[in-house]
C-alpha positions as CSV (number, residue, x, y, z in Angstrom):
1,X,39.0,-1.8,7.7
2,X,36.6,-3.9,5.6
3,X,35.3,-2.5,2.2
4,X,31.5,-2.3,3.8
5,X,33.0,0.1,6.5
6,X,35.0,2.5,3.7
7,X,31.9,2.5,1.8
8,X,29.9,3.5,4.7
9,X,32.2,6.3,5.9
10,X,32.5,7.9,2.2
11,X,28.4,7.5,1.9
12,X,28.5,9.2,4.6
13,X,31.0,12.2,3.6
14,X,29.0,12.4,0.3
15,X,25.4,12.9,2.6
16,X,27.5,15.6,4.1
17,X,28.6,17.4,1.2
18,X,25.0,17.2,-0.3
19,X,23.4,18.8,2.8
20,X,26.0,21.7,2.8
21,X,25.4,22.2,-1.0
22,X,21.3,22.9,-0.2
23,X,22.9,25.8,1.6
24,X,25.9,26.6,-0.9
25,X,24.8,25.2,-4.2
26,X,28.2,27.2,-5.6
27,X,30.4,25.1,-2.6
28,X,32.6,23.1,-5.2
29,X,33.5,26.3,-7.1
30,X,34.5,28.0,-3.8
31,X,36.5,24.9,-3.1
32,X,38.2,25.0,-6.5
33,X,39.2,28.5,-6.3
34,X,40.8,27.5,-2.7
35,X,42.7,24.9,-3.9
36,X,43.9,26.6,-6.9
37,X,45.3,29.3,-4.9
38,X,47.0,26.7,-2.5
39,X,48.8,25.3,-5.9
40,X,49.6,29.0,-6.7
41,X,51.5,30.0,-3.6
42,X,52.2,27.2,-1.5
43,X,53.5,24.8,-4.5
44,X,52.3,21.2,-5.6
45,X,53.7,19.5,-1.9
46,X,52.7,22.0,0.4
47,X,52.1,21.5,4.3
48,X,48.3,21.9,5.2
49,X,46.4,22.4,7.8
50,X,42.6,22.3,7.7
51,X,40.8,24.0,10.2
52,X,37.5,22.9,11.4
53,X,37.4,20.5,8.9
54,X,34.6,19.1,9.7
55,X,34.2,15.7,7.9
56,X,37.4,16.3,5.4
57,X,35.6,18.0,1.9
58,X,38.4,20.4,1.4
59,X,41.3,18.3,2.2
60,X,39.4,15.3,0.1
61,X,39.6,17.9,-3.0
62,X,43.3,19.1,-1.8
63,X,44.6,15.5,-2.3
64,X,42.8,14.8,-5.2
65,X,44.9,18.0,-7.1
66,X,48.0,17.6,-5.0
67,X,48.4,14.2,-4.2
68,X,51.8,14.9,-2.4
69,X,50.2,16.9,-0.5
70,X,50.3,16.7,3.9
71,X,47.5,17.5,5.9
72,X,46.8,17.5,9.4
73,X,42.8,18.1,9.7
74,X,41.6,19.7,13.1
75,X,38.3,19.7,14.4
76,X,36.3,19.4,18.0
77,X,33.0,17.6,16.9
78,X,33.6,13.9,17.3
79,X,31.1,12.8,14.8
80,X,32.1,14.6,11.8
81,X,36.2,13.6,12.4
82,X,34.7,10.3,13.0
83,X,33.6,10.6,9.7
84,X,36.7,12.3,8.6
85,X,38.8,9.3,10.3
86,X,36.7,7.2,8.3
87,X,37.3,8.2,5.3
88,X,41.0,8.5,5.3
89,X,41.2,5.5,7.2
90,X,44.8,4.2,6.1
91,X,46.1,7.1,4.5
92,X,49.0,8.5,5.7
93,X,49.3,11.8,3.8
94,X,46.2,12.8,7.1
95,X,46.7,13.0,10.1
96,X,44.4,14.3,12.9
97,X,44.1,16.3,16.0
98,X,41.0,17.2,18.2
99,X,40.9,20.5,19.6
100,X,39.2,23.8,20.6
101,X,40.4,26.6,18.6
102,X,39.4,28.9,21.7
103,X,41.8,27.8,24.0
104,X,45.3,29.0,23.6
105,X,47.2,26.0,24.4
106,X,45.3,24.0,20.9
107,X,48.6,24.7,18.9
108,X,50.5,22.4,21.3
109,X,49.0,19.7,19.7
110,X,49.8,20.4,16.1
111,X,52.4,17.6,14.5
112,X,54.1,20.6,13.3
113,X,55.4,24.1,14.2
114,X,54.4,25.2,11.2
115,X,52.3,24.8,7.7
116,X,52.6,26.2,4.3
117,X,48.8,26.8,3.9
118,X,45.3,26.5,5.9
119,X,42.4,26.5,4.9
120,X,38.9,26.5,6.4
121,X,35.3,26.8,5.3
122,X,32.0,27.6,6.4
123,X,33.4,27.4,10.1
124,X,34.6,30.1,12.0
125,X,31.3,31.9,11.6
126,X,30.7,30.2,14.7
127,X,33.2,32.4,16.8
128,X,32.7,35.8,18.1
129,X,35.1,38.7,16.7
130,X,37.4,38.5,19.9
131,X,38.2,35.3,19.4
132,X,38.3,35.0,15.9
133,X,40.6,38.2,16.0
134,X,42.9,36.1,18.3
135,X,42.7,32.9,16.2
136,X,43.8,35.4,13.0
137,X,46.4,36.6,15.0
138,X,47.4,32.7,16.0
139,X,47.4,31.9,12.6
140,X,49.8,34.4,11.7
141,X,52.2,32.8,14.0
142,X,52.0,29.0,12.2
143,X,52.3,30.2,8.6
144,X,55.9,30.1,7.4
145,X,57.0,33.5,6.2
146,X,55.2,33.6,2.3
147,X,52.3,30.7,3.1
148,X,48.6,31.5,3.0
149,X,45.6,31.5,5.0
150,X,42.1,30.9,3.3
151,X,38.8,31.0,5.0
152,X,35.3,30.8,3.1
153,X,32.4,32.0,4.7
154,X,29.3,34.1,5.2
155,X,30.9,37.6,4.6
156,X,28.3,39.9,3.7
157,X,27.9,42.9,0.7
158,X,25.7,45.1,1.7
159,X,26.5,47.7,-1.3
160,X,23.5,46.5,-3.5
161,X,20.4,45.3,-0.8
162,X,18.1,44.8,-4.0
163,X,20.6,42.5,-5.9
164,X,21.0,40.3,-2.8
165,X,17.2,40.5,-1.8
166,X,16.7,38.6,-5.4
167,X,18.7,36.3,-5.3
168,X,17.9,35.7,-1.3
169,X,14.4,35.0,-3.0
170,X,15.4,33.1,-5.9
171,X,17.6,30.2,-3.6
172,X,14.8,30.7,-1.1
173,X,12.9,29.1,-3.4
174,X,15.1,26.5,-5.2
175,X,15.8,25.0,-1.8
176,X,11.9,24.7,-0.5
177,X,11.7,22.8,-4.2
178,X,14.7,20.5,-3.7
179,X,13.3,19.7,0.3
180,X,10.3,18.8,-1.7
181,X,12.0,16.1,-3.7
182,X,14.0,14.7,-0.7
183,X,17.1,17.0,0.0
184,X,18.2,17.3,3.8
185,X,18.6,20.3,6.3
186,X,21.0,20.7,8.5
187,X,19.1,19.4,11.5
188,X,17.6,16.1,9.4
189,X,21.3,15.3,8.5
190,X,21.9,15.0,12.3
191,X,18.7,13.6,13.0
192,X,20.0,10.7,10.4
193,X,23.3,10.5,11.6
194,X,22.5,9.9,14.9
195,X,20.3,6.5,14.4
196,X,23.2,5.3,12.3
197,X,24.7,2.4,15.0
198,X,28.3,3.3,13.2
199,X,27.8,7.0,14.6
200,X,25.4,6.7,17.3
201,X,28.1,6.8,20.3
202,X,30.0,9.6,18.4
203,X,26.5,11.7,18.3
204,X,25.3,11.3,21.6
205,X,29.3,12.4,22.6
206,X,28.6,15.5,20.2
207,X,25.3,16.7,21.7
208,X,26.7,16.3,25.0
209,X,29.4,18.6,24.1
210,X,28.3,21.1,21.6
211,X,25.1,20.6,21.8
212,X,21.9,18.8,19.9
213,X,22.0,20.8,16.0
214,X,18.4,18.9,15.8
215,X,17.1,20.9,18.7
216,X,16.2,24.8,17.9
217,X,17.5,27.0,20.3
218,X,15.4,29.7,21.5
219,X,17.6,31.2,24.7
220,X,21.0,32.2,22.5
221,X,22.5,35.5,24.0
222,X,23.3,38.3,20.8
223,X,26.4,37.2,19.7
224,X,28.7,39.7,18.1
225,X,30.1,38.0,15.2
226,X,31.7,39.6,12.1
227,X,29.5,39.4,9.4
228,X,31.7,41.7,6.3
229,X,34.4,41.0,3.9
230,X,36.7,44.0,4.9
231,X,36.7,42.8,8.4
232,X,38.3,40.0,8.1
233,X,40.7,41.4,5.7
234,X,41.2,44.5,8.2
235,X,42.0,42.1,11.2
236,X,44.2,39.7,9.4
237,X,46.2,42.4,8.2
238,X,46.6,44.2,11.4
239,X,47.3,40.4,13.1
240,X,50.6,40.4,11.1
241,X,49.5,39.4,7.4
242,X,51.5,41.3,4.5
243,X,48.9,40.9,2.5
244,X,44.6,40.3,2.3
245,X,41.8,40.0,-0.7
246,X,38.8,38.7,-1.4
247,X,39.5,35.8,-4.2
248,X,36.1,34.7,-4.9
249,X,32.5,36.0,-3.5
250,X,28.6,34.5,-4.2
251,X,25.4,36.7,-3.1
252,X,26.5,35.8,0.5
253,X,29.7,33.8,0.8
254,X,33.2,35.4,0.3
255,X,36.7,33.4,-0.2
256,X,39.5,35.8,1.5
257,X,42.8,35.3,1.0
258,X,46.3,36.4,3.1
259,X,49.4,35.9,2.7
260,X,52.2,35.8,5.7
């Protein structure tokens, strides 16, 4: 791969990690406390696996702190792991594997029975509590006895509405300035991506299958999706964890951690 095409695919990780931080301006500090507890439990060589991971941030950051580190990255959108393939392009510390995490066979195609860590973020929002629960329980099953499961995502607090409502307003606010001065949404970002001739045949593939993210969509049945902190750590202690707490937490976002 020529120097042109690495610097296109990391450009192109970077435009990713700057549209996700008009959402999560505190994303790098959610990442660092992930990491940090990977170092913690699962040592400075530990077995990863990163779920939905999307175009490779949190494993980028993994092997920048553990650089002995082995990751196999798993995702179903074929634009962002063809960014993800990108990136890592000749590094052999990543490996990849496209799958559905609702269907039950997806483990089969894992390179290994089993991982010291995994990690996810901002991801499994997008499943309903059945089959989250049944992913938890899943999960359970890969970790070696003693390894640790991290997911970051929305996880609501709804002990102090007024707190929340302020800051709501105040990032509210901070993003309409910063889409003033240029900053991209989550449906420009796709909108760009897609006239990019290095990712147009991987975005039309992606809208075909998961649908067009540029598109709003108007007929979505009610979903019934956990939205709380003590959910998750309920349900991943009930699927066979020894051990669950929240690690880190913004106005919205919560970090949980469990332990096998």
């Amino acid at each position: 791969m020529t120097a042109t095409h690495l610097s296109n695919w990391h450009a192109w990780q970077t435009s990713w990690d700057r549209q996700q931080e008009w959402y999560m301006p505190d994303r790098e500090e959610r990442f660092r406390v992930m990491v940090d507890t990977v170092e913690a439990v699962a040592g400075r060589t530990p077995r990863v696996l990163d779920l939905a991971c999307g175009t490779g941030s949190i494993s980028d950051r993994l092997l920048r702190r553990l650089p002995d580190a082995d990751v196999t990255c798993v995702d179903i959108d074929p634009l962002l792991l063809t960014i993800a393939r990108g990136h890592f392009a000749g590094d052999e510390r990543v490996s990849f594997v496209e799958a559905d995490l609702t269907d039950a066979a997806w483990t089969a195609r894992l390179p290994y029975p089993s991982y010291d860590a995994v990690v996810t973020a901002t991801a499994l929002h997008w499943l309903d509590t059945e089959p989250l629960d049944r992913l938890y329980g899943t999960l359970a099953g890969l970790l070696r006895e003693g390894g640790v499961f991290l997911n970051a995502d929305h996880m609501k607090d709804e002990s102090a509405p007024r707190i929340n409502a302020a800051l709501h307003t105040l990032h509210t606010d901070r993003r309409t300035h910063q889409r003033r001065h240029g900053a991209l949404d989550w449906a420009d970002w796709w909108g760009e991506a897609a006239r990019d001739p290095l990712l147009a045949e991987a975005a039309a593939e992606r809208f075909a299958l998961l649908g067009d993210p540029r598109q709003p969509r108007t007929d979505q049945p009610r979903r019934d999706r956990p939205t709380s902190t003590r959910w998750h750590i309920e349900t991943l202690l009930r699927q066979g964890f020894t051990e669950a707490r929240q690690v880190w937490c913004s106005a919205s976002d919560a970090l949980v951690a469990a332990l096998r």
